[in-house]
Residue, then its C-alpha position, 0 to 999 in steps of 0.5 A: x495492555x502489558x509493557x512489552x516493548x511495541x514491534x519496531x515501527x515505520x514512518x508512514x509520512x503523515x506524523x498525526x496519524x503515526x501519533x495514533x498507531x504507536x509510531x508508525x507502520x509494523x516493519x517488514x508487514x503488510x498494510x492495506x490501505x483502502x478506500x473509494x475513488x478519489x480519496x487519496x490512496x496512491x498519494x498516500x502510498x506515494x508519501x509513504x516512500x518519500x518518507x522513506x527515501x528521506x530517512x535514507x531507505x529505497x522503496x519501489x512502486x509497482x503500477x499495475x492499473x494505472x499507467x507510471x507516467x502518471x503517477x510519476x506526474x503525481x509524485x512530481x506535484x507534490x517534489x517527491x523523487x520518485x520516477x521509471x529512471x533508473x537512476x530515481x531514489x524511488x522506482x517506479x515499476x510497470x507491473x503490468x507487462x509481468x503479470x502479462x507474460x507470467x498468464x502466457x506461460x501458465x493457466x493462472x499466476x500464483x503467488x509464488x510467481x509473482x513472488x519469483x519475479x518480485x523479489x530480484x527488484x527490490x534485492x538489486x535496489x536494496x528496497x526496504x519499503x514496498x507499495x502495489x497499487x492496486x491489488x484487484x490487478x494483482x489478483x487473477x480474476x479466474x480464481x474462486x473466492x477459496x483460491x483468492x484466499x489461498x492466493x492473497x495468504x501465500x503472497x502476504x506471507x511470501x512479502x513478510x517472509x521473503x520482501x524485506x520490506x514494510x509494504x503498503x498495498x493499495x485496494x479500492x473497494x468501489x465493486x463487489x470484485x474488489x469489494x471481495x478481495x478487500x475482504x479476504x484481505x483485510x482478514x490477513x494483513x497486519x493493518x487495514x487504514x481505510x481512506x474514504x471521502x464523503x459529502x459534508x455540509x454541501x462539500x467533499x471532505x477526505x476521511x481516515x480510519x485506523x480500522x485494523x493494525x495486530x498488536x497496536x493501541x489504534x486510536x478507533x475515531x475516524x479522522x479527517x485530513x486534507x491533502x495539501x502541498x506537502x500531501x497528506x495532512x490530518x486535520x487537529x481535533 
């Protein structure tokens, strides 16, 4: 390692994790967060923007598996604003209804489509903090595993390029479709944080991996963490 001074970094909301990645989340890339069911992605990612709105930076969820009330129900738990108003500091989008029509106007959607529709939102809300939850929806299921690539490095390049924003996309790998696209995409985004849950000594217990994160001392150990009132929290070693 040199003293050239880290990339600019974003609060994820869980400081014992930030304390592993040299402050936080690369700004303005793209982070996967991944795992199997239950293990507490869409909190996390949930947490990530209610950091954000706390340091006084918008952010927008885009739902595209799983139905915003919901998921607003789930942000309202745990006393993070984040809702479909208008009016809310966070937003939460359906984005089901736009990958609905973009496939009725075209064979297959593109990233650049997805792109085009996107962008307009996060400008008008002066978004700097981005989560999709989850990817394997965003991804045309009609496409080859060589299209899938092309797809998934045209859209994180397009959110790195064009977004503005530190964006989280969420990921389970529980299938070999989505197992697949986690694949492809581990191999392009910037930070790869895997969630996973496993039974230990007669109990379920939640595990996180730094398991990829470009231009970054991670600590490599896996860590163990509940979730609480506050959300997210690591457990001390």
């Amino acid at each position: 390692m040199t003293d050239t001074p880290a990339s600019p970094r974003v609060a994820s909301g869980v400081p014992e994790l930030d304390a592993l990645i040299e402050g936080g989340l690369p700004a303005n890339r793209v982070t996967l967060v991944v795992g199997d069911a239950g293990a507490g992605k869409t909190t996390f990612a949930l947490q990530f923007l209610a950091e954000g709105h706390a340091r006084g930076e918008p952010g927008i969820f885009i739902a595209l598996d799983e139905k915003p009330a919901h998921i607003a129900e789930a942000a309202a738990r745990f006393g993070w604003p984040i809702s479909t108003e208008t009016s809310s500091p966070v937003l939460l989008l359906d984005g089901s209804p736009a990958l609905s029509l973009m496939r009725q106007r075209q064979h297959a959607i593109d990233a650049r489509a997805v792109m085009a529709d996107l962008v307009p939102h996060i400008r008008a809300r002066g978004a700097r903090r981005l989560v999709i939850d989850a990817l394997p929806a965003l991804v045309p299921p009609e496409l080859t595993h060589a299209e899938e690539e092309e797809f998934f490095r045209d859209l994180v390049f397009g959110l790195e390029d064009n977004a503005g924003c530190t964006t989280v996309v969420v990921t389970a790998d529980a299938d070999a479709r989505a197992a697949r696209i986690s694949a492809v995409a581990t191999r392009l985004v910037t930070g790869v944080i895997d969630l996973r849950t496993r039974e230990v000594d007669a109990r379920l217990r939640r595990f996180v991996l730094v398991r990829k994160m470009r231009a970054t001392a991670a600590h490599p150990a896996e860590r163990e963490f509940v979730i609480g009132p506050s959300g997210v929290v690591m457990r001390q070693v």
